[in-house]
N, C-alpha and C positions, 0 to 999 in steps of 0.2 A: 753464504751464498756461493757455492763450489760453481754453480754451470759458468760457464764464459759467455755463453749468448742471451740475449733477454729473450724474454717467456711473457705469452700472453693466455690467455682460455679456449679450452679448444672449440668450447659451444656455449650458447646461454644457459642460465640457467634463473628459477626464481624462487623466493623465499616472502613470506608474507609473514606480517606481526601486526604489533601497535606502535606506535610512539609512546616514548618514554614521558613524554610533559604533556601532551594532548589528551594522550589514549585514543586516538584514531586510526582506525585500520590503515597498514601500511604495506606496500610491495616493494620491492628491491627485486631488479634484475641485472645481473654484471652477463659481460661479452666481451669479446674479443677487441683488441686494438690495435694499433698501429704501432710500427716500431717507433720509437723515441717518444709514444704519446703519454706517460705515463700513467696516470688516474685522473679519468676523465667523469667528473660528475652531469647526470641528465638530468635535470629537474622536471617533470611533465605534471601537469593540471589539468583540470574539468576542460576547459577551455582551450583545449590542444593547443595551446602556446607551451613548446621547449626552451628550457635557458640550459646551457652549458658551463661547464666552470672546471677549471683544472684543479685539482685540486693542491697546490705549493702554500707554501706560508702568508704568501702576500693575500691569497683568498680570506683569510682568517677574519672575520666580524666581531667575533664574542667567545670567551673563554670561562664564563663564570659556573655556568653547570656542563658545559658538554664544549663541544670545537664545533663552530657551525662558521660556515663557510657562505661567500656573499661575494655580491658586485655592487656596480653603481647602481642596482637597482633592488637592492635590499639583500637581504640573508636569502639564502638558495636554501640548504640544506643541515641541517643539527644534528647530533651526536654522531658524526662522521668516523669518529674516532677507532670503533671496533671493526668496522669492516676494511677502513684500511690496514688496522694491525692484521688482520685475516691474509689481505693479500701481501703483506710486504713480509707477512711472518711464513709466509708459503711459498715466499719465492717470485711471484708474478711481479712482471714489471708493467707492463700495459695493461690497462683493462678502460674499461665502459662502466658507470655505475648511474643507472636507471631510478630514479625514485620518484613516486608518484605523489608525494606530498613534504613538508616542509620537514618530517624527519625520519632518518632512517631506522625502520624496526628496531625495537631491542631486542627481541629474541626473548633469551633465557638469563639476557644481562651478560653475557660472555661472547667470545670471539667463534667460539664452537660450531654454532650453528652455519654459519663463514665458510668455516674451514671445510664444512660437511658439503656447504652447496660449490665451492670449490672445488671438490672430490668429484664433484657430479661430471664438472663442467670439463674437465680435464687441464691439465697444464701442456701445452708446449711450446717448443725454443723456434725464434726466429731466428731471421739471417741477417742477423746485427751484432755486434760485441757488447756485450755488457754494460754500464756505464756506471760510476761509482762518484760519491761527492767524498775528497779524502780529507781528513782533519790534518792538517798542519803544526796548528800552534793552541793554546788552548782558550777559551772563550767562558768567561764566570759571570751568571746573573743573581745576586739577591735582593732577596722582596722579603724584607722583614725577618722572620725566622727560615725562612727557606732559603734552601741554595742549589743552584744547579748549574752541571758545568760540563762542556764536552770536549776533551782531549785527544792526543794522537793517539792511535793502537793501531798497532802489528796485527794482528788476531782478527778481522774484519770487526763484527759491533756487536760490542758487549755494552748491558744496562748494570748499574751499581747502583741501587735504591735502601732507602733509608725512610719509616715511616714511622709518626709519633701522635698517637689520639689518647684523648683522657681519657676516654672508653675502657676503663681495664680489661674488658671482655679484646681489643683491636690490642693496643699499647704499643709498644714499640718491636717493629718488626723490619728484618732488613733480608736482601735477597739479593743475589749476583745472578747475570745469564748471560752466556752467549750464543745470540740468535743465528739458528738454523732452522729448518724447515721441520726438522725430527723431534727437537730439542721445545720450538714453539707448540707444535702438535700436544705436546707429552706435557710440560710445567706450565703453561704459559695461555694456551685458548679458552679453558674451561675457568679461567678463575672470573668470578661475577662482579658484578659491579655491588657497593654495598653501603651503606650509610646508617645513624641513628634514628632512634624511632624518632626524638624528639622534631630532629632536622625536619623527617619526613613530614612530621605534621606541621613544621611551618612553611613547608613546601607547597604541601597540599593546600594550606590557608592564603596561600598565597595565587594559586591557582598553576603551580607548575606541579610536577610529577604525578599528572592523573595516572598515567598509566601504569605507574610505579606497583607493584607488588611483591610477595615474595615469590611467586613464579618468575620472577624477574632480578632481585636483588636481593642481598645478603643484610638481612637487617639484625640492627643490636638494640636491646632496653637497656637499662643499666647495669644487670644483672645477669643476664640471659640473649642467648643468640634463641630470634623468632623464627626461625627453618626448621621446621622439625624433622627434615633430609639431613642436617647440619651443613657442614663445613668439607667443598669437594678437597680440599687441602688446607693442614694446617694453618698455614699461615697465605690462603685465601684471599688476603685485603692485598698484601705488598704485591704479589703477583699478579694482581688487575692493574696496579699503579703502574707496572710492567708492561704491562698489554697497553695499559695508554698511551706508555711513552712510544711502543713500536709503533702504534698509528699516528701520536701527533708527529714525530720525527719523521714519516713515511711524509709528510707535507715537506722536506726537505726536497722532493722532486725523484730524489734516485736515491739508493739504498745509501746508507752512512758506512765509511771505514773510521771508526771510532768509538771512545768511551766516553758514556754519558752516563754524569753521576749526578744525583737527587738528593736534598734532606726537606722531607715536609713537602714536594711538588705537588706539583698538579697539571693540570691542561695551562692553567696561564704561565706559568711557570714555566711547561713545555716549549712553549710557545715564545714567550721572552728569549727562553737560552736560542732558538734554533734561527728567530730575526736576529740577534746578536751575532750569530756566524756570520747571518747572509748579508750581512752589514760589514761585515768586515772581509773583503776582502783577498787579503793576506792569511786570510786563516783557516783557506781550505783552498780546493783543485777539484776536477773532475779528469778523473781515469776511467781508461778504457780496459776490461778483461782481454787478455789475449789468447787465442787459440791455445788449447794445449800441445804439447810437442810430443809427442812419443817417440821413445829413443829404444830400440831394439838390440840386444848382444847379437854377437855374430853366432849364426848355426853354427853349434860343436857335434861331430859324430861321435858318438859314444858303441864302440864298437864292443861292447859286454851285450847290448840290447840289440843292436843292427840299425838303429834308426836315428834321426835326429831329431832333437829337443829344442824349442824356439822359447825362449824366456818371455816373460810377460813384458808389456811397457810398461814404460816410468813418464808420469805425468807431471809437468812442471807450470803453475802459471804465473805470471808477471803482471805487473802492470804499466800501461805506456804512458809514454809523456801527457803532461797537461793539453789537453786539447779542447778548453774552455771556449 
């Protein structure tokens, strides 16, 4: 995230699906916000009663199929997850997110669709600096075979994942990134959500992922990937687990300065490492971006041409003290 100032949308815009476990028609409308409001979730019902809910870690209800966020008065909103990777993978710091029933659309099962209605809506910078949560020291959660951990870096935030299914068709697949707005655009939006057939049909027996399809998810038999599109990238699965992490860590409040590494994660697992920060501490800060300084050479005449020549700036940015 290069700009120094936070960024909100320049106008609404809306996108309609189903839900993923219902299969009920769903709308999603994102909008502009206020400077320091970060992602603000709108719940609205039949009954025009709104509930609001920001969306940080402490919101967190349930992690076992999706991230669904709640108050004192039950779960708000489910599989939160893609559309905040959409905005925190695009840069926006502030937004509005409207939904008109208890989950938000799946789309195409990827962050894509996000990204597209983001496109619409435009991006621009407010008259605020930046705000960053920086990692300090390092912070390790394990659950069983899983391990996940987020450390200091230099380099704004990079994800290191590591992913193992007995699926031979999935199997063991690993993938490094460091999020940019170009970089998420390109590897990182279009990879689908995806699971086994078997799963899905205890899913379905169970009465969750109505909405589930392959118009929607990456499904595997034992033998055979069922998309007869196939695979938008190789290695397809670890680069969703990617996409998840950008949106559960986007519940960090403000973008991360750090590396957060995975073996076997998941949303609960996301979720453990990033209350374990906010638990502690001593184990992170929030910084401010600071304006960029442009620093100009002095006009030289170059008397072979007759005229003078003014060199480009040089951009330099910093960040300032803790201002927690």
């Amino acid at each position: 995230m290069k700009s120094s100032r936070q960024t909100t949308l320049r106008s609404q815009v809306t996108v309609t699906g189903i839900g993923v476990h219902s299969g009920s028609a769903a709308s999603l409308t994102l909008g502009p916000a206020d400077i320091n409001s970060g992602f603000v979730f709108i719940r609205t019902g039949a009954n025009g009663v709104e509930r609001e809910i920001r969306a940080v870690a402490s919101a967190v209800v349930a992690t076992e199929l999706a991230t669904v966020l709640g108050d004192h008065g039950g779960p708000l909103v489910s599989t939160a997850e893609h559309i905040l990777a959409a905005l925190r993978g695009m840069g926006v710091d502030n937004a509005t997110i409207e939904v008109d029933g208890p989950e938000v659309p799946i789309m195409d099962g990827s962050a894509a669709p996000f990204v597209e209605a983001i496109d619409r809506a435009g991006i621009v910078q407010q008259a605020a600096p930046r705000r960053f949560i920086e990692i300090l020291k390092p912070v390790r959660v394990v659950q069983g075979d899983s391990v996940g951990e987020l450390r200091p870096y230099s380099g704004g935030f990079r994800a290191e994942l590591e992913i193992s299914f007995a699926n031979p068709l999935i199997g063991r697949q690993a993938y490094a990134f460091d999020l940019e707005p170009v970089s998420f655009r390109r590897d990182i939006c279009r990879a689908r959500t995806f699971g086994c057939m078997a799963d899905v049909n205890k899913l379905w027996s169970a009465g969750y992922a109505l909405g589930a399809s392959l118009e929607n998810s990456v499904v595997f038999d034992d033998t055979r990937l069922m998309n007869v599109e196939g695979l938008r990238y190789a290695d397809e699965c670890v680069r969703h687990k990617v996409l998840d992490v950008v949106g559960d860590l986007a519940l960090a409040g403000l973008p991360l300065l750090g590396l957060y590494r995975s073996v076997r994660g998941g949303h609960k697992l996301n979720h453990a490492v990033l209350t374990a920060l906010m638990a502690d501490r001593h184990a992170w800060r929030i910084v401010e971006a600071v304006e960029p300084v442009v620093v100009e050479r002095p006009v030289v005449a170059r008397r072979a041409r007759g005229h003078a020549d003014v060199a480009g700036g040089m951009v330099a940015v910093a960040y300032g003290p803790d201002v927690s």
